[in-house]
C-alpha positions as CSV (number, residue, x, y, z in Angstrom):
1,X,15.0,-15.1,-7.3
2,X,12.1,-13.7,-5.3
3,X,10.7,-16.8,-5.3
4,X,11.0,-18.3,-1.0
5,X,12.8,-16.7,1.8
6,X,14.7,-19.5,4.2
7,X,11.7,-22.0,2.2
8,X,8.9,-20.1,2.7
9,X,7.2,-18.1,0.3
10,X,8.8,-14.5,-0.6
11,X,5.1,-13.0,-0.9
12,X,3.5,-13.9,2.2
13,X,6.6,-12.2,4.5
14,X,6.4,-9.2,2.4
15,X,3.0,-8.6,2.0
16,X,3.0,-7.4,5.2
17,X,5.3,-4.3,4.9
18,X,2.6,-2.8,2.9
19,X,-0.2,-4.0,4.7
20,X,1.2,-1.4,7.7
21,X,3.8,0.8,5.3
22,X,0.5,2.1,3.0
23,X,-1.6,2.9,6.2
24,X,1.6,4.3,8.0
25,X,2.5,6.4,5.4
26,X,-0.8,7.6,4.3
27,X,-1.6,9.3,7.8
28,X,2.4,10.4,7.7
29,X,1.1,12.4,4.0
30,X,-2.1,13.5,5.6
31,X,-0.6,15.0,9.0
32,X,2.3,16.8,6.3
33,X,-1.1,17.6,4.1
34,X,-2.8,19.4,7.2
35,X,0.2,20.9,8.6
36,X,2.3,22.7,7.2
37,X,4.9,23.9,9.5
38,X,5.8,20.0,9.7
39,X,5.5,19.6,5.9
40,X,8.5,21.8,5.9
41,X,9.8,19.9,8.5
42,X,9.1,16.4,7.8
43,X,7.8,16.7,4.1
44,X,11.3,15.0,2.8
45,X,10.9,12.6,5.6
46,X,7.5,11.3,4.0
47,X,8.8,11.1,0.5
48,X,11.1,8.9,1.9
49,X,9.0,6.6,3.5
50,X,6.6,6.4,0.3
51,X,9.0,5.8,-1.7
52,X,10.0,2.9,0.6
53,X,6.6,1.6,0.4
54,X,6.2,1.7,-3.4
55,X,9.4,-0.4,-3.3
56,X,8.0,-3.1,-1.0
57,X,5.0,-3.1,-3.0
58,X,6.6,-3.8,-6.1
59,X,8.4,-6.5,-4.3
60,X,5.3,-7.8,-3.5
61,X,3.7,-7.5,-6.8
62,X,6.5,-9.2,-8.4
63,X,6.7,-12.1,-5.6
64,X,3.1,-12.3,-5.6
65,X,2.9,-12.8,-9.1
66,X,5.7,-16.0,-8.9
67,X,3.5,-17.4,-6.4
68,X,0.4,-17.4,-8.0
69,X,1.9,-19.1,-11.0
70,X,3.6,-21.5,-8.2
71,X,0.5,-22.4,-6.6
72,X,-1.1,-23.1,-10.3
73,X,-2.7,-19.6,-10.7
74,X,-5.5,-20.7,-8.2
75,X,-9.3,-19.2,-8.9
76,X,-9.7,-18.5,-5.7
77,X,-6.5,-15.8,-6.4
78,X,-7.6,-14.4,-9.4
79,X,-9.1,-11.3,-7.5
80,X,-6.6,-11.0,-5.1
81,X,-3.9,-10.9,-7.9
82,X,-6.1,-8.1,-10.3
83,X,-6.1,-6.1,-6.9
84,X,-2.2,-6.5,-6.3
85,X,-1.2,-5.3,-9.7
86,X,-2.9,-2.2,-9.5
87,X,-2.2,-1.0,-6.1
88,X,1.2,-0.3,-7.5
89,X,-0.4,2.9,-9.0
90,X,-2.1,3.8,-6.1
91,X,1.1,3.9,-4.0
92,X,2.7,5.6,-6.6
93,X,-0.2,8.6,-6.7
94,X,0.7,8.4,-3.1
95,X,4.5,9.1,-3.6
96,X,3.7,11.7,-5.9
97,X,1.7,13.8,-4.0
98,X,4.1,13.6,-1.3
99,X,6.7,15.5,-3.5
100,X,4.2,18.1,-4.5
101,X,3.4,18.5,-0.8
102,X,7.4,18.6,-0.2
103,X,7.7,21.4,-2.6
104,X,3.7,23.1,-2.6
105,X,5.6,25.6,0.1
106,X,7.8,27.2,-2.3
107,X,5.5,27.9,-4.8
108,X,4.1,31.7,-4.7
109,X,0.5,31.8,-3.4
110,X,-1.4,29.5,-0.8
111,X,-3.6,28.8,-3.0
112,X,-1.6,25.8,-4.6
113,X,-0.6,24.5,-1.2
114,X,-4.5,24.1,0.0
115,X,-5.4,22.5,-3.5
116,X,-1.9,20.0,-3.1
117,X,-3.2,18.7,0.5
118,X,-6.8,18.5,-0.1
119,X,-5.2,16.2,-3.8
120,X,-2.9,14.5,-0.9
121,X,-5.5,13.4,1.3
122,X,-8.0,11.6,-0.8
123,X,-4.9,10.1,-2.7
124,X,-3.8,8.6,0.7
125,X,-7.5,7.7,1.4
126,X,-8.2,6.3,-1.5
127,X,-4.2,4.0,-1.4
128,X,-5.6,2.9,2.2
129,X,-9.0,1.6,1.0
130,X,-7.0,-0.2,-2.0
131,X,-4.7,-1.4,0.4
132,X,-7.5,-3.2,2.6
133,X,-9.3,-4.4,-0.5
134,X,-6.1,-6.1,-1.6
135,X,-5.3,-7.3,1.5
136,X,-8.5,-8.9,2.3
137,X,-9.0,-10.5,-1.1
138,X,-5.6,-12.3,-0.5
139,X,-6.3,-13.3,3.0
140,X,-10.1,-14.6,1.8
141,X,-8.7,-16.4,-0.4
142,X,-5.5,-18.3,1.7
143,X,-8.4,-18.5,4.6
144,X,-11.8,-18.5,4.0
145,X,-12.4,-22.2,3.3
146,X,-10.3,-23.0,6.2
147,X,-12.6,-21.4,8.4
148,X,-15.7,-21.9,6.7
149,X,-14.4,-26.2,7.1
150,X,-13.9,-26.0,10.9
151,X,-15.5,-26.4,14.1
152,X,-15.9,-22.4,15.9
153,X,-15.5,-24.2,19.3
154,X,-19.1,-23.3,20.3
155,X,-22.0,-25.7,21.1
């Protein structure tokens, strides 16, 4: 089902709505994290747009994973797919501390909304970092011997 896309593989198109959603909506958690007059006005707004990138990042996992077994569950993958399944959880820690930010405000007591966004922004930290790891296992291994086999043009 998830398998191509007009023939060409489902994985690779959507791989890259959570190569920009993650980072997008980890500084959209953070700026609600470290404000909190927009918090109340955008917090739903960001759970939104998390929830929206969990979704494409399940999509990925799950196209990623038919593509790996299409290609013949390549070596130079193996890494790349280890990385892919767990960012799910990552984005999810992200969606989830979205919510608490969305509702940290009507909780008595500040204290809980300055423990909530200090949570919020390592959580988004941490899904970017996973993000880029991912992402740069996967494009190493599409890429790396194809550079590493050809001429750079100079001399």
């Amino acid at each position: 089902m998830l398998d191509t896309v007009f023939g060409l593989p489902t994985h690779v198109l959507v791989v890259h709505a959570v190569v920009v959603g993650v980072p997008i909506a980890a500084v959209a958690t953070i700026a609600t994290a470290l404000r909190p007059a927009w918090r109340r006005a955008a917090g739903w707004w960001v759970v939104g747009l998390d929830t929206a990138v969990l979704a494409a990042t399940l999509l990925a996992r799950q196209s990623g994973t038919w593509f790996f077994r299409r290609l013949g569950e390549p070596e130079a993958a193996v890494q790349h797919t280890e990385l892919g399944s767990s960012l799910i959880w990552f984005v999810l820690a992200l969606l989830i501390v979205a919510v608490v930010l969305a509702v940290a405000d009507r909780i008595p007591g500040r204290w809980g909304g300055h423990v909530a966004a200090l949570i919020a922004v390592v959580v988004a930290l941490v899904a970017v970092v996973q993000t880029v790891r991912t992402g740069h296992s996967g494009t190493s291994a599409v890429w790396k011997a194809v550079v590493e086999s050809t001429n750079t043009g100079q001399g």
